[in-house]
C-alpha positions, 0 to 999 in steps of 0.5 A: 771655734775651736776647740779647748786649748789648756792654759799650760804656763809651764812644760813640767813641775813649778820650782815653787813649794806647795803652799808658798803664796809668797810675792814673788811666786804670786807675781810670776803665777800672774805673768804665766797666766797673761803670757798663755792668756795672750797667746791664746786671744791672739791665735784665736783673734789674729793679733795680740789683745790690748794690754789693758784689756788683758790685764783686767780679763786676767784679774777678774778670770783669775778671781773667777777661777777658784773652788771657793766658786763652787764651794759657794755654790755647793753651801748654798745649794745645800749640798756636801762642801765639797768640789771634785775635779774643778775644771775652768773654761773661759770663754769669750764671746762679746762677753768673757765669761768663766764656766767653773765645773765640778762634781759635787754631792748630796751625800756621802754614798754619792762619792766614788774614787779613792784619790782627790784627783779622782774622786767622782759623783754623779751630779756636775754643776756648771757655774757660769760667771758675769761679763768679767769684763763688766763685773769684777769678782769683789762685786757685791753684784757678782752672781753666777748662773747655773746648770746641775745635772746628772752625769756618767762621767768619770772625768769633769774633762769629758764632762766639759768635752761633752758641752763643747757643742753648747759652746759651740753653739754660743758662739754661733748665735753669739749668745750664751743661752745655750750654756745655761 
């Protein structure tokens, strides 16, 4: 394993508006994403996935993959509703699965950072989804695990850098014990 390998559908800006979710540029978000999603099982698994298993990982990861994950969480838990530099990591074992982190808060003194992009705390909450290749993100069943802990971090990227050991060792015992 490796290392993390960002998701990156395009080399700069998208042409589309912020905030247009018309068919079209749903349908071409979805393309991008199965393109990168393919290059990157077949780099790491040495021949390209199977069609139909791309497009339900691929559906279910895009799914997994919102803030509404973590505002979820950060309601039930009842912290602030809020979710700071959302950051999504699939991982796939004999399982695929989405590590969805983010700093959330108690209170509002909890917060640093003047700028969305930048804004902080000292607690990060990582969400581990399902099997997404069992569980479809619709399903009443669908439940996350989860591990909060305190953080010294000013980026949730060097949070997940620093975990990239507990993958690591996931995928050595080909369990996901060590991430939750």
């Amino acid at each position: 394993m490796p290392n993390m390998r960002p998701l990156q559908p395009t080399l700069g800006p998208s042409r589309a508006h912020i905030g247009d979710l018309s068919e079209q540029v749903v349908e071409r978000a979805e393309e991008l994403f199965s393109d990168c999603l393919a290059r990157q099982l077949k780099q790491v698994f040495g021949r390209p996935p199977d069609p139909a298993l791309l497009a339900k990982l691929r559906e279910r990861a895009s799914a997994a993959m919102t803030v509404n994950v973590g505002m979820d969480f950060a309601l039930h838990a009842k912290l602030m509703p809020t979710f700071w530099q959302p950051f999504f990591l699939i991982s796939e074992l004999n399982e695929a699965r989405t590590a969805t982190y983010g700093f959330v808060a108690r209170r509002p003194e909890d917060v640093v950072g003047d700028r969305p992009e930048s804004k902080r705390t000292p607690y990060c909450v990582r969400l581990l989804s399902p099997n997404l290749l069992q569980t479809s993100a619709a399903s009443p069943d669908w439940e996350v695990e989860y591990s909060l802990r305190s953080v010294a971090s000013s980026s949730i990227k060097q949070v997940v850098e620093g975990d990239l050991s507990l993958v690591r060792e996931a995928i050595r015992t080909a369990g996901w014990d060590a991430l939750l």
